[in-house]
N, C-alpha and C positions, 0 to 999 in steps of 0.2 A: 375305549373309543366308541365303543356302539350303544352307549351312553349317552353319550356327545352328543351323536347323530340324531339321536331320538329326541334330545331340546331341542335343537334347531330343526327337527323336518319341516318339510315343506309341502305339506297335502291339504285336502279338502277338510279337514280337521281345523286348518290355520284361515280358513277365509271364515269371517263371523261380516253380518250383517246386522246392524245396531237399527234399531226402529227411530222414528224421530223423534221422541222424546230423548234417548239415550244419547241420538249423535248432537242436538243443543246442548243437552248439559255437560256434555263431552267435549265440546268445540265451542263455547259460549261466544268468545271471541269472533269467530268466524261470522256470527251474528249480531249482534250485538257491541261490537269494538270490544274500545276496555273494559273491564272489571273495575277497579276500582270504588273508592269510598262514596263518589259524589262528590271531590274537592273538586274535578275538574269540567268543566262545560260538556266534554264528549266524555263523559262517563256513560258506563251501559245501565245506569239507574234511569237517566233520564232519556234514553233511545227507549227504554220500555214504555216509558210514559207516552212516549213520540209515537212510538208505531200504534199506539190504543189511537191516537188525536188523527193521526192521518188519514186513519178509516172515516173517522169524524169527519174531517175537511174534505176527504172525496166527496164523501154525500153533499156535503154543501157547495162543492162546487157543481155537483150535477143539478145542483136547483131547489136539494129537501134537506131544509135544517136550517136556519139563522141561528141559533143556541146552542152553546156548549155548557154543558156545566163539570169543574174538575172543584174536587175535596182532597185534600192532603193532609191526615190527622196523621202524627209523628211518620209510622211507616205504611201506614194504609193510603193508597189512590185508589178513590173512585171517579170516573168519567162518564155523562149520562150524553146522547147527543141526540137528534129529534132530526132524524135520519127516517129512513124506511122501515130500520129494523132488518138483523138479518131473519132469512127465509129461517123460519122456525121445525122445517124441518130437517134443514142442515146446518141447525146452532151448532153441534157437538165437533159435527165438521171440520167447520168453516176455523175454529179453533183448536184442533187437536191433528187433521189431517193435513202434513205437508205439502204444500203444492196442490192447495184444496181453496178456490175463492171466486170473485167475478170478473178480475181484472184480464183476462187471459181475452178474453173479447173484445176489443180498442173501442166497440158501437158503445158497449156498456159504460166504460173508464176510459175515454178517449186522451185526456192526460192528464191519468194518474199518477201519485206518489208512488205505491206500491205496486208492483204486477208481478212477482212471482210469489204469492201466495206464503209467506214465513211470517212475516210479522205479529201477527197475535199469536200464533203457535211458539214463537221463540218466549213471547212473555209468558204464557200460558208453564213452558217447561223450566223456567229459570224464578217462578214463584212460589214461596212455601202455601199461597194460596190464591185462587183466581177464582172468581167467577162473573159468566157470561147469562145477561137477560135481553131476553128482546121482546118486543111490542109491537104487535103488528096490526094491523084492523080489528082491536076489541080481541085479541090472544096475546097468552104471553107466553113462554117457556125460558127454562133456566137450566141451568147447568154448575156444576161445580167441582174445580179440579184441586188437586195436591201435586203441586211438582211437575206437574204434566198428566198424573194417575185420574182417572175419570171417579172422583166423589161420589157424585149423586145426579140422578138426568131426571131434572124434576117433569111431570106430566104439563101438558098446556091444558091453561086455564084460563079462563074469562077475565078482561082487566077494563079499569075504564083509564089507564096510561098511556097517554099522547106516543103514538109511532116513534120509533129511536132504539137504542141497544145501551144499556148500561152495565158497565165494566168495574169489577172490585177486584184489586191485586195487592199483592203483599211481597214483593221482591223478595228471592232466598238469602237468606243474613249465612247460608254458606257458601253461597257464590259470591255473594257482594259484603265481606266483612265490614265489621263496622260503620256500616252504609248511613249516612244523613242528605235529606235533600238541599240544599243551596236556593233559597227561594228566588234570588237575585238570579238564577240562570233562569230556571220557571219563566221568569217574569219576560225577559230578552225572547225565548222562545215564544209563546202567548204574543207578545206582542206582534211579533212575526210575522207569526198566523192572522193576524186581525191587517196587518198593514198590507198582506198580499191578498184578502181578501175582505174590501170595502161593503162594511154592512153588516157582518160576520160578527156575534156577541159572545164573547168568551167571559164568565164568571169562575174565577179562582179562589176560593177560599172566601168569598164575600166580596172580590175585589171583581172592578166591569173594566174588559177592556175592550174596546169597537174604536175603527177607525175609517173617518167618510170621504180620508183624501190619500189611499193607499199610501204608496214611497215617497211624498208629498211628506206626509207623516213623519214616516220612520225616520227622514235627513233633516226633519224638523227636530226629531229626537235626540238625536247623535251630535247635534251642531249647537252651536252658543250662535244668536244674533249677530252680538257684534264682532263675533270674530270672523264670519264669511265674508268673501269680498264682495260679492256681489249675491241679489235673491235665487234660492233655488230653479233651478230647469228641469221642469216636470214636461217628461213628453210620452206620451201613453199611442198604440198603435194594435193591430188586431196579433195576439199573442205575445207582447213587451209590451215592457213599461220601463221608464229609466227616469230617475231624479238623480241630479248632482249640480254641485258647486265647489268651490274653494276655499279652502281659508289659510289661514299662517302656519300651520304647524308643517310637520317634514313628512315624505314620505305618501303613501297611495293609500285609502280608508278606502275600499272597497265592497259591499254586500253585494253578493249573486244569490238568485233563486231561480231553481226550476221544480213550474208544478208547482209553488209553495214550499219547496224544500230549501231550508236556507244550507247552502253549499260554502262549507268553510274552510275546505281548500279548492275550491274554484273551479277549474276545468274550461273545458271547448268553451263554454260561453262566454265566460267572463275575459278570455283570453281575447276572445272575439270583438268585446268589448271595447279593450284597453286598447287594439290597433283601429278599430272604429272611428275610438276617437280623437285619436294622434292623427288620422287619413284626414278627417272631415276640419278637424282645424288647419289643418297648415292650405287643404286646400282653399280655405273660407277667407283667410289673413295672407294668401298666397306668398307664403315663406315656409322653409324647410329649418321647422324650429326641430331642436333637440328632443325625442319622446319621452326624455325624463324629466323637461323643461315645461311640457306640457302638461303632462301628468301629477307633476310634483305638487303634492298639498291638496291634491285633489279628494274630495268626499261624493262618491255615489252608491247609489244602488241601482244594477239593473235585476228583472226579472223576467224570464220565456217561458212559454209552455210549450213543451215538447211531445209529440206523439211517442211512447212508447219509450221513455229517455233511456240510457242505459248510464249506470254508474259504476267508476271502478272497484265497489265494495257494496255489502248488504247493509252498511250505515249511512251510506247514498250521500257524503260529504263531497264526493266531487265526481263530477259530469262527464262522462267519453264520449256522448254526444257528438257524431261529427255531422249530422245533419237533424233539421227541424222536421221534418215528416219522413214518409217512407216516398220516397219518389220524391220528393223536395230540396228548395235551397241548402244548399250546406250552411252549418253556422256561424260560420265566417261574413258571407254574405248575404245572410236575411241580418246579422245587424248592420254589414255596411251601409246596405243599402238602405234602410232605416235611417239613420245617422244622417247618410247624407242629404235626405229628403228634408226627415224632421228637425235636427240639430241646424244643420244649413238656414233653411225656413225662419227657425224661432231667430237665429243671431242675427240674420239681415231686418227683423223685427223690430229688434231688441236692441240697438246702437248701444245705449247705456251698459246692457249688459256683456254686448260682444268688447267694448274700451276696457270694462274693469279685468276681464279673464285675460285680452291682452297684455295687460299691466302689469298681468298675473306670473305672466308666460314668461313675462323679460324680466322681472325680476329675478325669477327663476335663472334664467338666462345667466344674467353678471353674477348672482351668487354661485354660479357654479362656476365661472371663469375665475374669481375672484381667487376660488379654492383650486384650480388644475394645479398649481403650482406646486404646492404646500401637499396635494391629496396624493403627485407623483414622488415626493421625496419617502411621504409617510409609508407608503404602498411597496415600494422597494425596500424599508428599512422592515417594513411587519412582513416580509417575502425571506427574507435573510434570516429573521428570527423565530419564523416559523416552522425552518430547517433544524432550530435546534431551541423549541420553545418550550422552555422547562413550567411555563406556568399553565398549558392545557395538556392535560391526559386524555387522550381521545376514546371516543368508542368505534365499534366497528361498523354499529346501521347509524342512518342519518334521516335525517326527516324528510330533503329535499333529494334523496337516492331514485334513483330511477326505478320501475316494479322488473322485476326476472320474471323471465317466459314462466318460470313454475311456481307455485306457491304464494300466489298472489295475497293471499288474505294473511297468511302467517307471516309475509313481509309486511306489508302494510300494517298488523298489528304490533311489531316492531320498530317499525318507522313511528306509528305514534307513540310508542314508548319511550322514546328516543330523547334525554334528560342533559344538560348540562348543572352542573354545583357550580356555582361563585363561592367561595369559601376564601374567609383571611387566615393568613398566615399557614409556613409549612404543617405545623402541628394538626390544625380541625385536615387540611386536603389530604394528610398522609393517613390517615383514619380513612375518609372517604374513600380515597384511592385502595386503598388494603381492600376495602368491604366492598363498593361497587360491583357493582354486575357489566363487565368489558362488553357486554352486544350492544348493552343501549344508553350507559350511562359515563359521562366524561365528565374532568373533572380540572377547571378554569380556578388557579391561587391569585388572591391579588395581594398585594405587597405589603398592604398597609390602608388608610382611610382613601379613599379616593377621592379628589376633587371635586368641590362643590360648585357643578359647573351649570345651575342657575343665572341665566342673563346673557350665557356668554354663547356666541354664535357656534355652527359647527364647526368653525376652525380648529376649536379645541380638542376635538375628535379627532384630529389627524397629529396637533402638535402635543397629545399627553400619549404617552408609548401606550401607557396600558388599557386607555379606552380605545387605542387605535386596535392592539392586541384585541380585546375584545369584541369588538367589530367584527373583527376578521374571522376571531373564532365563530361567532353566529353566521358570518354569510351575510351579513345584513345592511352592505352599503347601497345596496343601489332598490334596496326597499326588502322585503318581507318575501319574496316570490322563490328567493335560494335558500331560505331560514333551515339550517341545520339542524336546530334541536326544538322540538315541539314543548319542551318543557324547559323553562328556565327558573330553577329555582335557588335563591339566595339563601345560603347556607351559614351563616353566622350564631355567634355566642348570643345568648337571651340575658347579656349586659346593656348596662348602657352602650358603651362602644359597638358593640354588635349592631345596637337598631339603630346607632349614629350610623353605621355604613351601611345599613337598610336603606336608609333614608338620602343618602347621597348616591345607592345604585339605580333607586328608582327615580330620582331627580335626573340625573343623566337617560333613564328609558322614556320619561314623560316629556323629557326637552326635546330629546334628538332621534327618538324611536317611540313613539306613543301607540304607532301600534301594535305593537309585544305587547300592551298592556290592556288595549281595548278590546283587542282581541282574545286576552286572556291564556298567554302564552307563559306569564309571568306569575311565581310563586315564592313563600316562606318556607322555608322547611320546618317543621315543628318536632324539634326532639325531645326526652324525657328531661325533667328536671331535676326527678330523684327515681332513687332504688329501692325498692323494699324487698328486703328477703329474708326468709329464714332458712333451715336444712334444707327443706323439702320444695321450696315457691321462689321464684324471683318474678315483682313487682313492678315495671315499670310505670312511671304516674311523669303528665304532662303539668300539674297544677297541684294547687294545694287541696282541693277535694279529693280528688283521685289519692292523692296519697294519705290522708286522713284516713278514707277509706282501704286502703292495702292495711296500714297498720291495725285496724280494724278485724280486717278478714284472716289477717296472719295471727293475729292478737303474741302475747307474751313478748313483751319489749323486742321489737323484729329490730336487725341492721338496716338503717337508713344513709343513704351514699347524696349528698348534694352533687350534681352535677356544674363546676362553676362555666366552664367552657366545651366545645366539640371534643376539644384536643386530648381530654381524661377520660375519653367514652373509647375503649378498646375497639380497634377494627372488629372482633368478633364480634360483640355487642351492637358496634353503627352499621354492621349487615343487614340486622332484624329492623332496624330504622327507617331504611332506606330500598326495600322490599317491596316486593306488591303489596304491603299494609302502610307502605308510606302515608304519615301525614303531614297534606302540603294543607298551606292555606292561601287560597287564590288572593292574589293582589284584583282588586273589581275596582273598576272606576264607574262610579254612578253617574247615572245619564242623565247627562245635559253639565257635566260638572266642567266649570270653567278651570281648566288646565294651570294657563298661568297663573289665575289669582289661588289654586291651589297651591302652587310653587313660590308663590311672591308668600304666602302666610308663615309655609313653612320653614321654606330656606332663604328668604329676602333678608331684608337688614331691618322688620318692623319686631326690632328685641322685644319694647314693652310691649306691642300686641302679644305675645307670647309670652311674655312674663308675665301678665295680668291671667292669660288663661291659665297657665302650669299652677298659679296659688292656687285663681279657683275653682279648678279640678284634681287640685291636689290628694293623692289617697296613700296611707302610708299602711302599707302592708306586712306582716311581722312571719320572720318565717318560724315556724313551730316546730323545729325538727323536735326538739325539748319538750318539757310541761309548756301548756300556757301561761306567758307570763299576766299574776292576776294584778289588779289594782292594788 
């Protein structure tokens, strides 16, 4: 027993203090969200790239920088910005000491992105390599670290390189396995940046992005012509700015930003927003319409700059903001009163455009009375079967869970991990279900092909059980705002039949829920397609390279296993699958892509247009588990 006692003491032996280097590579998450490959938009590969760019944007929002310049050669980022340059003689600093920078003085960074001081420090300690130059009046100095380890502190020396700080990293491939960047998120971020700040030249890899009519822009982006009801409402004021309009689709397309920060789960502001502008219409059409009548189909973006903002996490995704300065409006009422000035104003302006949003409204209106009916039978019958609903395995954290007094960041990092599987038949969900991780991941069978319910209004939603079932699983009737699982990923066989029911689950997200998609909530799940192994190795390979090569590296005719479906992938086996080394591959919808005529191509009734393309795109692929077969 006096053994015992001596593992478990409890003295001044048992308190350790980790330096900060130690506590980010330690805690990554804490800083950085997730880990992950780079499949997902809030990956911590691109928050490293983010928190280099913010420092960049502060400066140009204080007044010094019009240019950015970002290179991304496979896994090297460099970012050069034509800034002040930091003080040269707190380069090593300003990137290596926690809670070490300028923002702590609101005169200096009155509202900035960052103000506690982590963010190049966290890239700094989660990179196999960084290094930090600055340019200041005809000096320059340099620095360069290992993992956070201080390299080399090169001397200042005379330059003739325009003012700015230029930044080279190499993210640790032991932190972030298998890491690839997603240029297509780049791209969405970048553009961001240029549409909240008009003027502002970002160069990517050779690519210019600037924009001269802010959020004007950006709902220019995101919207098709002919499908809004009416022109955008661009209304700009001293710290907001808000564009929005309508169009056909379901559901609320929302952008908030504060400071430049695009906030993707939303917060005080955007909350603020959303009764804004439910207040100021029904006041303006003096009727007390429905706020999901009003809201419904709606496309905006607004943005505020906050004094000194606070966010519920160090990946600053969303806003606890509950006022605009220190002694100031709360944020509730600097947008109402906004709204009602300026929203008021433009529609009494604007008859054309206040009849169409009407139109809009009442549409709205009878399509949801249309449905009370049919939505109260459906909702009782998915209330009953929810009691004993054998086709979702739940988890235990959820996405839309409230934060606990303690442990804020390690719930919230499970909140975004927070995964449902669609999977056919019992076979692939009983696999899942065996191997799953029960905190964050749950797991939705569907029965069979699902309905290809292109064309057909949402009634369908309520009168087919299992999209009603799935509904209800997500949380996602009455929009995006209760969303349960941050990750939806479509788990099917890499059959024909599999990406037939790819292709009918996503047809049902784009019709009747497009924002899972746009927002990039929606995933494939990508599993192996063969085995390679011998005594000593087992090989997994997602393609025919990858396994060419295993056979290769094993050499002496290895065991080669074809994988035909989920369901012969042993629970043991779909554990490592579906892992923190998961490989998803985001469903992206490119911008500006016309939705419906996306859906009318694929799943419409124009056979020959589809039969003409499947010839001449035809590739017939030969699987070689064998010899090559030769001519």
């Amino acid at each position: 027993m006096g053994e015992e006692k001596e593992i478990f003491a409890y003295n001044e032996d048992s308190i350790k203090s980790l330096d900060w280097r130690e506590h980010i590579r330690l805690r990554p998450g804490m800083y950085i969200g997730k880990l992950g490959d780079g499949s997902a938009p809030d990956d911590g590969i691109y928050v490293l790239v983010k928190e280099v760019l913010d420092n960049c944007i502060d400066e140009h929002m204080m007044g010094y920088g019009k240019n950015i310049a970002i290179t991304i050669e496979e896994r090297t980022v460099t970012i050069r910005d034509y800034g002040r340059g930091i003080p040269l003689g707190k380069l090593v600093d300003v990137v290596s000491k926690i809670n070490t920078g300028a923002k702590y003085d609101s005169k200096a960074f009155q509202k900035s992105v960052g103000l506690n001081g982590v963010g190049t420090k966290a890239v700094n300690a989660l990179s196999n390599y960084f290094k930090v130059e600055s340019y200041r009046d005809g000096r320059t100095r340099a620095a360069e670290f290992e993992k956070g380890n201080l390299l080399k502190d090169h001397k200042e020396t005379a330059t003739q390189e325009s003012n700015g700080t230029f930044v080279t990293f190499i993210p640790d491939d032991t932190v972030f396995r298998n890491f690839h960047f997603i240029h297509e998120y780049l791209d969405n971020l970048l553009w961001n940046y240029c549409y909240l700040n008009a003027g502002l030249v970002i160069t990517f890899n050779n690519k210019r992005y600037v924009s001269k009519n802010g959020l004007l822009d950006l709902l220019k982006r995101k919207t098709n012509e002919d499908e809004i009801r009416y022109p955008i409402i661009h209304l700009k004021g001293e710290d907001i700015e808000v564009a929005l309009t309508h169009n056909n689709d379901y559901g609320e397309d929302i952008f908030s930003f504060v400071n430049g920060q695009y906030t993707t789960q939303g917060g005080t502001h955007q909350q603020a927003f959303r009764e804004a502008f439910v207040k100021t219409i029904r006041d303006f059409y003096k009727k007390d319409y429905e706020a999901a009548d009003i809201r419904q189909s709606i496309v905006a973006a607004v943005a505020v700059r906050v004094q000194e903002p606070v966010f519920e996490s160090q990946t600053k995704t969303k806003l606890g903001s509950q006022y605009v300065s220190e002694g100031g409006q709360s944020m509730r009422n600097f947008i109402a009163d906004f709204f009602a000035k300026e929203l008021d104003n433009f529609l009494h302006r604007n008859p054309s455009t206040s009849d169409a949003l009407k139109k809009r409204i009442e549409q709205s209106e009878k399509e949801r009375k249309e449905l009370s009916g049919i939505r109260k039978l459906a909702n009782e019958r998915a209330k009953k079967a929810n009691l004993h609903n054998k086709k979702l395995r739940d988890c235990r954290v959820h996405f839309n869970d409230d934060l606990p007094a303690k442990n804020k960041e390690e719930y919230i990092l499970a909140k975004n991990k927070s995964t449902i599987f669609i999977t056919e038949g019992d076979s692939a969900s009983g696999s899942i279900t065996k191997s799953r991780q029960v905190e964050t991941q749950a797991v939705f069978s569907l029965r069979g092909k699902p309905l290809n319910c292109f064309g057909l209004t949402k009634k369908v939603v309520y009168e087919n059980e299992e999209f009603n079932l799935l509904q209800h699983a997500l949380n996602i009737e009455n929009g995006l705002e209760d969303l349960r699982y941050n990750n939806i990923v479509i788990a099917t066989d890499a059959d024909v039949d599999g990406m037939h029911i790819r292709l009918l689950l996503m047809t049902f997200f784009l019709q009747f829920f497009p924002d899972l998609v746009k927002q990039q909530h929606v995933y494939i799940l990508e599993t192996p397609l063969f085995r390679v192994r011998n005594k000593q190795q087992t090989i997994y390979c997602y393609d025919e390279t990858e396994k060419q090569a295993a056979m290769q590296k094993l050499g002496s005719k290895p065991e080669i296993t074809r994988f035909k479906g989920l369901g012969e992938i042993s629970p043991e086996e779909f554990g490592r699958f579906i892992s923190d080394d998961m490989r998803l591959q985001p469903v992206i919808l490119e911008q500006g892509e016309h939705i419906q005529n996306l859906l009318e191509y694929f799943m419409g009734k124009n056979t020959m247009e589809r039969q003409e393309f499947i010839i001449d795109n035809l590739r017939i692929e030969l699987d070689l588990i064998d010899e090559p077969v030769k001519a």
